[in-house]
Backbone as JSON, one array per atom type, in Angstrom:
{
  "sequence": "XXXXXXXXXXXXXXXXXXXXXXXXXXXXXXXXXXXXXXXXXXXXXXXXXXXXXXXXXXXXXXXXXXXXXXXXXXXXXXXXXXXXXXXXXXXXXXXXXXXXXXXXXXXXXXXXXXXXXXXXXXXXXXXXXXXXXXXXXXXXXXXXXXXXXXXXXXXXXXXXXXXXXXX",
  "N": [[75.89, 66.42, 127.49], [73.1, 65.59, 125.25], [73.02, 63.42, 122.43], [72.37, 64.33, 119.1], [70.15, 63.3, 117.06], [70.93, 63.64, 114.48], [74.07, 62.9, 114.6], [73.63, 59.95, 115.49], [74.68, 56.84, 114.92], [75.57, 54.06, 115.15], [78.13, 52.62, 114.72], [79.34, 55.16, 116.15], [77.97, 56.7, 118.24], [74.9, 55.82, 120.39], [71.53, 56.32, 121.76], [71.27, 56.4, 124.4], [73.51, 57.89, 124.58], [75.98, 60.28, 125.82], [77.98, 63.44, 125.51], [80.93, 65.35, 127.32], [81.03, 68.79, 128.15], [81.94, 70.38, 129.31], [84.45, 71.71, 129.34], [86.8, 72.35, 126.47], [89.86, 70.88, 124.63], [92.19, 70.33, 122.79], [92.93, 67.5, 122.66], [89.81, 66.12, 122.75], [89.84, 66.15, 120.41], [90.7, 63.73, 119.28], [89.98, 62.01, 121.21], [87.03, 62.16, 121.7], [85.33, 62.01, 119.33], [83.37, 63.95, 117.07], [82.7, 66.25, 119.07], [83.4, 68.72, 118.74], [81.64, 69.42, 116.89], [79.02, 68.45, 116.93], [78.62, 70.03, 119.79], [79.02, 72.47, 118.52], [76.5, 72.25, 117.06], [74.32, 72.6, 118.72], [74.73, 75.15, 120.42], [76.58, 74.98, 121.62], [79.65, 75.36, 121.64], [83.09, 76.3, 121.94], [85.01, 79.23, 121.8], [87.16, 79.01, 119.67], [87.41, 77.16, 116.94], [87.68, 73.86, 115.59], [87.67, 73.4, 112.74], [88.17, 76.1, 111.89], [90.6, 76.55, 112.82], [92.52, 75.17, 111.62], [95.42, 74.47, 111.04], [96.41, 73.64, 113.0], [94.11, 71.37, 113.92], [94.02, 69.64, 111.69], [96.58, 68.39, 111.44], [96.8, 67.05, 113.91], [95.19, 65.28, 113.93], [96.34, 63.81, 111.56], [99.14, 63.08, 112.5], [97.99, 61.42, 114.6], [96.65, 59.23, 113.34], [98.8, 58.28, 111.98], [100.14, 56.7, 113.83], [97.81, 55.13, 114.78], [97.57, 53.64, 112.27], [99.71, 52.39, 112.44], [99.48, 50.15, 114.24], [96.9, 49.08, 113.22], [97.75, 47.47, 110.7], [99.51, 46.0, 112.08], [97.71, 44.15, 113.08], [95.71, 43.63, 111.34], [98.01, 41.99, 110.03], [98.12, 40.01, 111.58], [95.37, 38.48, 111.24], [93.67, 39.94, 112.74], [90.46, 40.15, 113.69], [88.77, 41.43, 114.94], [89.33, 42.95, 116.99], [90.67, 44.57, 115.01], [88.35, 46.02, 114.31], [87.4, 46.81, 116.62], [90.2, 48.99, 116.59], [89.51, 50.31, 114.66], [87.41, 52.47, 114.08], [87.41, 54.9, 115.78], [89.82, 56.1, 114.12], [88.25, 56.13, 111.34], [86.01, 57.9, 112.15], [87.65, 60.21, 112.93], [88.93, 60.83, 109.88], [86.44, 61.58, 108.92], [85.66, 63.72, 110.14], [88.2, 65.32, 109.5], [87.8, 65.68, 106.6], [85.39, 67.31, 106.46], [86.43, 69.09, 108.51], [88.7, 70.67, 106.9], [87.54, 71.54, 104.79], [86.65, 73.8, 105.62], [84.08, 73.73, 107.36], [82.2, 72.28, 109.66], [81.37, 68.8, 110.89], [78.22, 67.77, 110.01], [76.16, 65.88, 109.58], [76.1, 62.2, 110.6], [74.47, 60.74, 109.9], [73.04, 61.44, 107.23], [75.9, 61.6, 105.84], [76.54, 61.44, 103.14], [75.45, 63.03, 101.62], [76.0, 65.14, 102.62], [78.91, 65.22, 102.12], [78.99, 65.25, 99.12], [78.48, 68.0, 98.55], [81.1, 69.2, 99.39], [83.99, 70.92, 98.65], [86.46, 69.93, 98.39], [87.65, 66.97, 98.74], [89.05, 63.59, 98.2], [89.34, 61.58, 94.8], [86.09, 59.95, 94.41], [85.28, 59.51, 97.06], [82.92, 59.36, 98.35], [81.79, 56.27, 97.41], [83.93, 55.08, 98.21], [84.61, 55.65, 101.38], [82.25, 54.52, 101.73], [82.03, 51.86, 101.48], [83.92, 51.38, 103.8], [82.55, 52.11, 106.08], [80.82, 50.22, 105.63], [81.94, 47.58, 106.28], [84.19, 47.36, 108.47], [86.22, 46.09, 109.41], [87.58, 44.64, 107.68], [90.26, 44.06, 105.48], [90.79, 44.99, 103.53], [88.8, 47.42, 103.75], [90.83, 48.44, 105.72], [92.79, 49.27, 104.11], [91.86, 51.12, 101.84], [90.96, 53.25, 103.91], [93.37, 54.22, 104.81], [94.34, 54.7, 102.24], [92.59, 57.24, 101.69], [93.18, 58.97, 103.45], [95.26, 59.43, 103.29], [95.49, 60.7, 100.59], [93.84, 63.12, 100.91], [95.44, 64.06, 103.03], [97.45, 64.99, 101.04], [95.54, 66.81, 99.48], [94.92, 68.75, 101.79], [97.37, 70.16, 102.38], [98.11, 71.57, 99.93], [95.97, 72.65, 99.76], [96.42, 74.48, 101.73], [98.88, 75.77, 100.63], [97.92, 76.77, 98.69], [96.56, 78.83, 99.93], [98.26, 80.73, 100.99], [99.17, 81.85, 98.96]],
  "CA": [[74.98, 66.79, 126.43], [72.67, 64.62, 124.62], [73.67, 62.7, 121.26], [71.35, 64.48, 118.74], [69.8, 62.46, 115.97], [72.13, 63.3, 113.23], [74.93, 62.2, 114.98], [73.32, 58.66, 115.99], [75.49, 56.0, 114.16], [75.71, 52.32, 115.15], [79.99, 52.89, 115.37], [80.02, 56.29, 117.32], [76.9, 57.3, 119.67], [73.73, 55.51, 120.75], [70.38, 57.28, 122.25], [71.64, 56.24, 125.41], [75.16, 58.33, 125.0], [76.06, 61.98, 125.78], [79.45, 63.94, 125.78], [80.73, 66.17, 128.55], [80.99, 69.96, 127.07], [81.95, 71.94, 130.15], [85.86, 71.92, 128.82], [87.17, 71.4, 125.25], [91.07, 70.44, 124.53], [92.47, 69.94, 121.12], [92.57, 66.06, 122.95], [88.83, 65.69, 122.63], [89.47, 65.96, 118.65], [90.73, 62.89, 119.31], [89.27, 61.07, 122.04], [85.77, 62.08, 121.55], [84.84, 62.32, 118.04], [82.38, 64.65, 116.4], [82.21, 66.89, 119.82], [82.89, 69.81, 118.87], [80.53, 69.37, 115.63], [77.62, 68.33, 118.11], [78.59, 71.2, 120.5], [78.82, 73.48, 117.53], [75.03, 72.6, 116.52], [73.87, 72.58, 119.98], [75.17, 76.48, 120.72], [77.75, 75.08, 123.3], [80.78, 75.28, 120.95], [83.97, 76.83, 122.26], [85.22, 80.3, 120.33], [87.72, 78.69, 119.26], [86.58, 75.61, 116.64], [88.54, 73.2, 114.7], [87.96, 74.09, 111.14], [88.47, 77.28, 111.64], [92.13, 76.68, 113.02], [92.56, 73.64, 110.28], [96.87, 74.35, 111.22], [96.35, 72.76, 114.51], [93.09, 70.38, 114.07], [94.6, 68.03, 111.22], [98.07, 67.76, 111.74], [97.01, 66.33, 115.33], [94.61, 63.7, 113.26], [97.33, 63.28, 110.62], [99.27, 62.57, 113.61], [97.29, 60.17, 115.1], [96.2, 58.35, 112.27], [100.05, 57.28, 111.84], [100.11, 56.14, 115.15], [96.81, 54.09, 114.71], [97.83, 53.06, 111.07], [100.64, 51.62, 112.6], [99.08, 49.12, 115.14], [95.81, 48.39, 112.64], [98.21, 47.24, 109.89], [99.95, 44.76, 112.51], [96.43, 43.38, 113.47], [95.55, 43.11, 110.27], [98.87, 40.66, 109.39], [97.94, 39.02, 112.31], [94.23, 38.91, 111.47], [92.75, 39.58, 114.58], [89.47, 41.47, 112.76], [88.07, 41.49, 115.7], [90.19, 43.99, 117.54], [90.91, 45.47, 114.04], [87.31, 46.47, 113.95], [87.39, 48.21, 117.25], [90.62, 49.98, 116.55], [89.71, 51.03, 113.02], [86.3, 53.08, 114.73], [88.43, 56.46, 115.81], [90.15, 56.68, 112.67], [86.92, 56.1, 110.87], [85.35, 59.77, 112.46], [88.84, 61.44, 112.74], [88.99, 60.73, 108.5], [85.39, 62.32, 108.17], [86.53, 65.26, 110.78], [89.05, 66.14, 108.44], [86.88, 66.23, 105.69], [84.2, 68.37, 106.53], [87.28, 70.4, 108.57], [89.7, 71.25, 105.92], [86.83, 72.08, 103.88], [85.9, 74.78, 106.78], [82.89, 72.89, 107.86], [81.56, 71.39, 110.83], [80.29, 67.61, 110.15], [76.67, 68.05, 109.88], [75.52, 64.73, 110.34], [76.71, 60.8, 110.47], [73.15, 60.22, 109.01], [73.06, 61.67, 106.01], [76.91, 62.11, 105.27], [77.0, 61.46, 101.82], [75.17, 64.15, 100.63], [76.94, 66.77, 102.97], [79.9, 65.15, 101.41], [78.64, 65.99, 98.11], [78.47, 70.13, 98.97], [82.27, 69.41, 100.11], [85.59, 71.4, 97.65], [88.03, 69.71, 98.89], [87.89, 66.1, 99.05], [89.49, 62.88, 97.13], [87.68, 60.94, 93.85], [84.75, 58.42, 94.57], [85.34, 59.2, 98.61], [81.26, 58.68, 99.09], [81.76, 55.42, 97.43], [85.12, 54.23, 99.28], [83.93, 55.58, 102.27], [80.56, 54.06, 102.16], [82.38, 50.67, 101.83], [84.96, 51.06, 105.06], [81.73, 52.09, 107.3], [80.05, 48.7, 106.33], [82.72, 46.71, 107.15], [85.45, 48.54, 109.28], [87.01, 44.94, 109.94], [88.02, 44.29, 106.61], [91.9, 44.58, 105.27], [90.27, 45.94, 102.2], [88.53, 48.82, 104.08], [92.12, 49.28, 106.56], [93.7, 50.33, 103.13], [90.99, 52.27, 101.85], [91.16, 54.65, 104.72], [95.03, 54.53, 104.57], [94.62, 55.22, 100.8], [91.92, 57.94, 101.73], [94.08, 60.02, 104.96], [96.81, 60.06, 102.29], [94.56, 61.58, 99.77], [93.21, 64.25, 102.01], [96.21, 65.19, 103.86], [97.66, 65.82, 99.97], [94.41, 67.72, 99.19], [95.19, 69.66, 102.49], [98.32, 70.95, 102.19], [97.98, 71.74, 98.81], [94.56, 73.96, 100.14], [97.39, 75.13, 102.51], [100.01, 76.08, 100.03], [97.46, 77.79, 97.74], [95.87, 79.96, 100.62], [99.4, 81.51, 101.0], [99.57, 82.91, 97.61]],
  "C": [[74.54, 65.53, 125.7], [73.14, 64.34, 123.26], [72.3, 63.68, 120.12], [71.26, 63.55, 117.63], [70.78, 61.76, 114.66], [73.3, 62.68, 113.66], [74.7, 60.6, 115.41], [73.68, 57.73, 115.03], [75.68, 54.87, 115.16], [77.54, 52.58, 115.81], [79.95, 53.76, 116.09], [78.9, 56.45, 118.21], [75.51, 56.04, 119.24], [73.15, 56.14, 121.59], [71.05, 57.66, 123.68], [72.87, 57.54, 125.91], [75.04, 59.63, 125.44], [78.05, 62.85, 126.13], [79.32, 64.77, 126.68], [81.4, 67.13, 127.79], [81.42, 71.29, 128.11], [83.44, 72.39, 129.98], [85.97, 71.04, 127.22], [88.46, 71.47, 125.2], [91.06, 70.08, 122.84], [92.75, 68.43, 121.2], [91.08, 65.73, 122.44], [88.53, 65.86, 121.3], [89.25, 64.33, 118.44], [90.06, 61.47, 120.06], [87.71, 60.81, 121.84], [85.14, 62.67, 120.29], [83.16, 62.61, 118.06], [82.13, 66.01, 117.57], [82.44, 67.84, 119.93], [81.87, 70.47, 117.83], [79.17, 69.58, 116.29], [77.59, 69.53, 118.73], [78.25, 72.31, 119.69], [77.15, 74.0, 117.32], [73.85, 72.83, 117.6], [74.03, 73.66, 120.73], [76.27, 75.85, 121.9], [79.06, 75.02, 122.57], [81.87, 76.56, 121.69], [84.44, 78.04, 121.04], [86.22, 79.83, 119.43], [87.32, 77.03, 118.62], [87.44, 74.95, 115.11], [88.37, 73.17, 112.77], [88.1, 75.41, 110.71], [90.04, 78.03, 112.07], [92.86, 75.63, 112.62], [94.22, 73.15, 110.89], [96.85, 73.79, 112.48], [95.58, 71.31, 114.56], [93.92, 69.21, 113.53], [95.47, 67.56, 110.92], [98.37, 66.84, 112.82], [96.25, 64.72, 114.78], [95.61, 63.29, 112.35], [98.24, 62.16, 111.58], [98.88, 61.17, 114.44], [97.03, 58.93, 114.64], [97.51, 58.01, 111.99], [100.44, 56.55, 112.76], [98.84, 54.37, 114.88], [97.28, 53.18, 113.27], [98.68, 51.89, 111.39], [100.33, 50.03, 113.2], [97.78, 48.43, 114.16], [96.59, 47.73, 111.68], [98.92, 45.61, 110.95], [98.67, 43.63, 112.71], [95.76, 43.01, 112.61], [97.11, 41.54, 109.8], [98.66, 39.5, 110.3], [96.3, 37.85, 112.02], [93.18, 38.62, 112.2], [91.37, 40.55, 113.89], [88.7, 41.84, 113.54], [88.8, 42.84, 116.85], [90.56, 45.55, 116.28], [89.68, 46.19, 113.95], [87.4, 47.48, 115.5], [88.12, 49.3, 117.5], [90.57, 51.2, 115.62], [88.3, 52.54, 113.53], [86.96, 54.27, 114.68], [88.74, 56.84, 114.79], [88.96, 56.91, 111.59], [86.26, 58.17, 110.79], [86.65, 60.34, 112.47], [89.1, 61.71, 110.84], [87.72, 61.79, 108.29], [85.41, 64.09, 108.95], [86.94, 65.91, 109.67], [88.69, 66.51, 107.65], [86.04, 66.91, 105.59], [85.62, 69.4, 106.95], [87.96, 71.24, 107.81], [88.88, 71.79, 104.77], [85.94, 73.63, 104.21], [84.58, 74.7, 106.85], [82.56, 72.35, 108.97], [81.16, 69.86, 110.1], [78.98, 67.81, 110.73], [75.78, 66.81, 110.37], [76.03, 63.23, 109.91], [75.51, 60.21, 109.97], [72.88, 60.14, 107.69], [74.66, 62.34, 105.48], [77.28, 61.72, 103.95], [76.41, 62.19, 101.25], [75.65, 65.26, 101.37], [77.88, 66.58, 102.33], [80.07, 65.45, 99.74], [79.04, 67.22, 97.45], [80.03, 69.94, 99.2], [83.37, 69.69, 98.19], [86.3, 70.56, 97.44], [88.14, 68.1, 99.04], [88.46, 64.67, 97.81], [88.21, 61.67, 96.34], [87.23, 59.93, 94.59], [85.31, 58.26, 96.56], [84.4, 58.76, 98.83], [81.31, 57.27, 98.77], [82.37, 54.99, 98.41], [84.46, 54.37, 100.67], [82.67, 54.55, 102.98], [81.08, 52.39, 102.53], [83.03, 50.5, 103.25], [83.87, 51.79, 106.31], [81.09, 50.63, 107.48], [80.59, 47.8, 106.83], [84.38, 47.18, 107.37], [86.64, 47.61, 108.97], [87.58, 44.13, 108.57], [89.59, 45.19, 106.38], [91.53, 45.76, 104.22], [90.17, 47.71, 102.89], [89.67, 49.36, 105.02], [92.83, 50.11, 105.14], [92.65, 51.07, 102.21], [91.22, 53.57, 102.6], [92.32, 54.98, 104.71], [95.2, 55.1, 103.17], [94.05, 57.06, 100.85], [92.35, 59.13, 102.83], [94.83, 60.36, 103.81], [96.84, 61.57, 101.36], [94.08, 62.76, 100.15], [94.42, 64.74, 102.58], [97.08, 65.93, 102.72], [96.9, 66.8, 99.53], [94.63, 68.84, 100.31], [96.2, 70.31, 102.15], [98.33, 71.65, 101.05], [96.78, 72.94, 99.02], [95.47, 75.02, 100.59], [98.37, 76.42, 101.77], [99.29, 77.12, 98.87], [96.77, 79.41, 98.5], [97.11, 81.07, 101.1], [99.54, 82.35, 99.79], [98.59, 84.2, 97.81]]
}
């Protein structure tokens, strides 16, 4: 499937790109960011769709993102920023995943995501700012603890969504 517009970002897709949509896996949260968002807006979405089973989606990015945290933090003491910039990418879209997900959302678009982020319940203070900084420069230590400050923030804001939807 083709990349559509909104999704066309400099870090994740160019014109050129397209995902493959004939199987989805709770892997391709991870591997191939935004695809079941794209699929979603594109009618090819699976019945089953990650903000609508939040207890599975971002425990596997929580997950992950300690994994990746782990290795961007060494590459940072090292500072390789050059490696740090292409591992920091994944975490990058798995962070804005979560945010549209846990808010039971699809992400809408990597174009204009600061005013979907806007419309969003659920997310932590001055994210459009922080955010806006750790897209322009990924490869900065600054923006590695940003997003480490900003997963934290969010997976507290989750559970906490979690713990109130039980009552």
């Amino acid at each position: 499937m083709k990349i559509p517009v909104a999704f066309l970002h400099p870090h994740f897709y160019s014109k050129q790109d397209s995902i493959p949509i004939k199987t989805f896996s709770l892997e391709d949260i991870i591997e191939i960011p935004f695809k079941y968002d794209i699929a979603y807006y594109q009618g090819a979405a699976p019945h089953q769709l990650p903000w609508e089973k939040t207890s599975d989606s971002i425990p596997l990015i929580l997950n992950r993102w300690k994994e990746k945290e782990t290795l961007l933090n060494s590459l940072h003491e090292i500072r390789n920023r050059k490696e740090a910039r292409e591992e920091i990418i994944l975490p990058i879209a798995w962070f804005l995943q979560m945010l549209f997900w846990m808010n039971g959302h699809p992400v809408r678009s990597l174009v204009d995501w600061k005013k979907e982020v806007e419309k969003l319940k659920w997310k932590p203070v001055n994210v459009d700012e922080r955010f806006e900084f750790i897209i322009k420069k990924p490869e900065m230590y600054h923006a590695f603890i940003q997003l480490q400050q900003l997963f934290t923030e969010s997976a507290k804001l989750f559970y906490k969504m979690k713990a109130l939807e039980k009552k």
